[in-house]
VOPAGU-2260 file (C-alpha; in pm, 1 decimal, decimal comma):
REM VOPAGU-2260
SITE   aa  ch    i         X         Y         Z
SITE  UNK   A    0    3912,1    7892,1   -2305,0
SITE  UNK   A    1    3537,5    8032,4   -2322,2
SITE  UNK   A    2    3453,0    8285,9   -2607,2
SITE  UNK   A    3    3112,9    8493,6   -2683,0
SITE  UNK   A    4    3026,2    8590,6   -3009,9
SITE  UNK   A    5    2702,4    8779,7   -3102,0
SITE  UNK   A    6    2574,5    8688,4   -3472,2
SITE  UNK   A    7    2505,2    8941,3   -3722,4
SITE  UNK   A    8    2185,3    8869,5   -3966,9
SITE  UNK   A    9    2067,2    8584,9   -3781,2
SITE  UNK   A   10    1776,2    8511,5   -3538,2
SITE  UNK   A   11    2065,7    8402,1   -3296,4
SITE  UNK   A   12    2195,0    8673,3   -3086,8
SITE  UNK   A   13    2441,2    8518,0   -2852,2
SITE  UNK   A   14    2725,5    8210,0   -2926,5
SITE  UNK   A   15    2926,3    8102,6   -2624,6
SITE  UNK   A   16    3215,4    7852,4   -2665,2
SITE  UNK   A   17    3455,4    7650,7   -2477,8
SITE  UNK   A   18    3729,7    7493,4   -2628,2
SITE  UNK   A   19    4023,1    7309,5   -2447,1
SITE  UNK   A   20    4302,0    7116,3   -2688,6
SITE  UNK   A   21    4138,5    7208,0   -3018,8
SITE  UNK   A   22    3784,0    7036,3   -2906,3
SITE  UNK   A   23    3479,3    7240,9   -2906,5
SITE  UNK   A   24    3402,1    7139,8   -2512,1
SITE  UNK   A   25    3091,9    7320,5   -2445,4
SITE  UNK   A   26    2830,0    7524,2   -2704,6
SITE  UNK   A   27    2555,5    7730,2   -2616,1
SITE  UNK   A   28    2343,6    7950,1   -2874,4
SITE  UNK   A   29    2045,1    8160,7   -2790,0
SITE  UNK   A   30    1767,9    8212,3   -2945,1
SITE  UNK   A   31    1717,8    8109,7   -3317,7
SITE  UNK   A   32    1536,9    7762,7   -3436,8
SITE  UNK   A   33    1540,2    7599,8   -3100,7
SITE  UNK   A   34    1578,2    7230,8   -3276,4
SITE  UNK   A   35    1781,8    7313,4   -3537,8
SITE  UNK   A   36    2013,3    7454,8   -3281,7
SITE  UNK   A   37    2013,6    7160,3   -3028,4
SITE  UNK   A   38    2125,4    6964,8   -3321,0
SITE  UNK   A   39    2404,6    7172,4   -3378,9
SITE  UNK   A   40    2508,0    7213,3   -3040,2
SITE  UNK   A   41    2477,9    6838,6   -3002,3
SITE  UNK   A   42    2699,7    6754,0   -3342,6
SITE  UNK   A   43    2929,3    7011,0   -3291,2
SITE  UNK   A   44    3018,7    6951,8   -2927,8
SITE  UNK   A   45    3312,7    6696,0   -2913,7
SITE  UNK   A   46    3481,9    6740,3   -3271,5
SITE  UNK   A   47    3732,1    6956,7   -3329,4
SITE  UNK   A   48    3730,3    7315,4   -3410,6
SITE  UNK   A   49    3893,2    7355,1   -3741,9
SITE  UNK   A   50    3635,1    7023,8   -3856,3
SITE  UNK   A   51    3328,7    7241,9   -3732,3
SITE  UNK   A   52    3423,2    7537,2   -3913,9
SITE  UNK   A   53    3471,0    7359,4   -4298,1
SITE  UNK   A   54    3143,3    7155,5   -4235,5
SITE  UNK   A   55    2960,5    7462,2   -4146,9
SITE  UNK   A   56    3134,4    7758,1   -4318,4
SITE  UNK   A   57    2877,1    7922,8   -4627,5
SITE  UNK   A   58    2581,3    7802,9   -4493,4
SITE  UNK   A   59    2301,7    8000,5   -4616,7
SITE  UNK   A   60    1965,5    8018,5   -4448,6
SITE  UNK   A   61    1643,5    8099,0   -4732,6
SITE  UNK   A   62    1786,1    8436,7   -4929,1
SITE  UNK   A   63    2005,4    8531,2   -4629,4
SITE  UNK   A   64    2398,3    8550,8   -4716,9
SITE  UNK   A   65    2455,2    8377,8   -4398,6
SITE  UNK   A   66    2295,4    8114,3   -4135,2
SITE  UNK   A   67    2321,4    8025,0   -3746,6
SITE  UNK   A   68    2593,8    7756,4   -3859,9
SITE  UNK   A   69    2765,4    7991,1   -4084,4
SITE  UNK   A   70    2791,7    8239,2   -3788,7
SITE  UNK   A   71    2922,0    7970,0   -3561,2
SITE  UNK   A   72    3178,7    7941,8   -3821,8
SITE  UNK   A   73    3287,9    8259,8   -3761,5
SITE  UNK   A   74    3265,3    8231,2   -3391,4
SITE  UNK   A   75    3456,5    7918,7   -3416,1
SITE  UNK   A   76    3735,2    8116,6   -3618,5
SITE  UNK   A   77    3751,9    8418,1   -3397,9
SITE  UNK   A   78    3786,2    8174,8   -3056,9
SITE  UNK   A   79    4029,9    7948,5   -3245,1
SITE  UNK   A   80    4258,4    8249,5   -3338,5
SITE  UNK   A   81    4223,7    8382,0   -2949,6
SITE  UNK   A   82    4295,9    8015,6   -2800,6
SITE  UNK   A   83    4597,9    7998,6   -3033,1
SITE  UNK   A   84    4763,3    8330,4   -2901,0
SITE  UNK   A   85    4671,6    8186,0   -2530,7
SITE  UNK   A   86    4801,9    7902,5   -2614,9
SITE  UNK   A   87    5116,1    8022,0   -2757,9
């Protein structure tokens, strides 16, 4: 199942997911911190959703209420909610 999400209050403007049994399969942000997003990307791809989203839920960038990883948490929830009701 392949979801877009487009971040609020973040550099990022685009997150585009796969996920297939739970696993995030394939993850592709753009724009942001180019490095700091690779990293994510590569961490993130592989591990299960519901992991993803408690190791990156909250994350604050500087004085922002939210971050790149904290809006992939978000993302992660939304596409995990719409692959459940596929699913089901």
């Amino acid at each position: 199942m392949d979801y877009i999400y487009y971040p609020k209050g973040v550099c990022s403007s685009k997150i585009s997911v796969e996920i297939s049994d739970g696993i995030i399969k394939k993850l592709v942000i753009d724009n942001g911190c180019s490095g700091n997003l690779q990293g994510i990307t590569r961490l993130t791809e592989g591990m299960p959703v519901k992991e993803a989203i408690e190791k990156l839920k909250g994350i604050k960038c500087g004085s922002k209420s939210t971050s790149c990883p904290d809006q992939l948490s978000i993302a992660l929830e939304k596409a995990w909610e719409q692959y459940k009701k596929q699913s089901a």
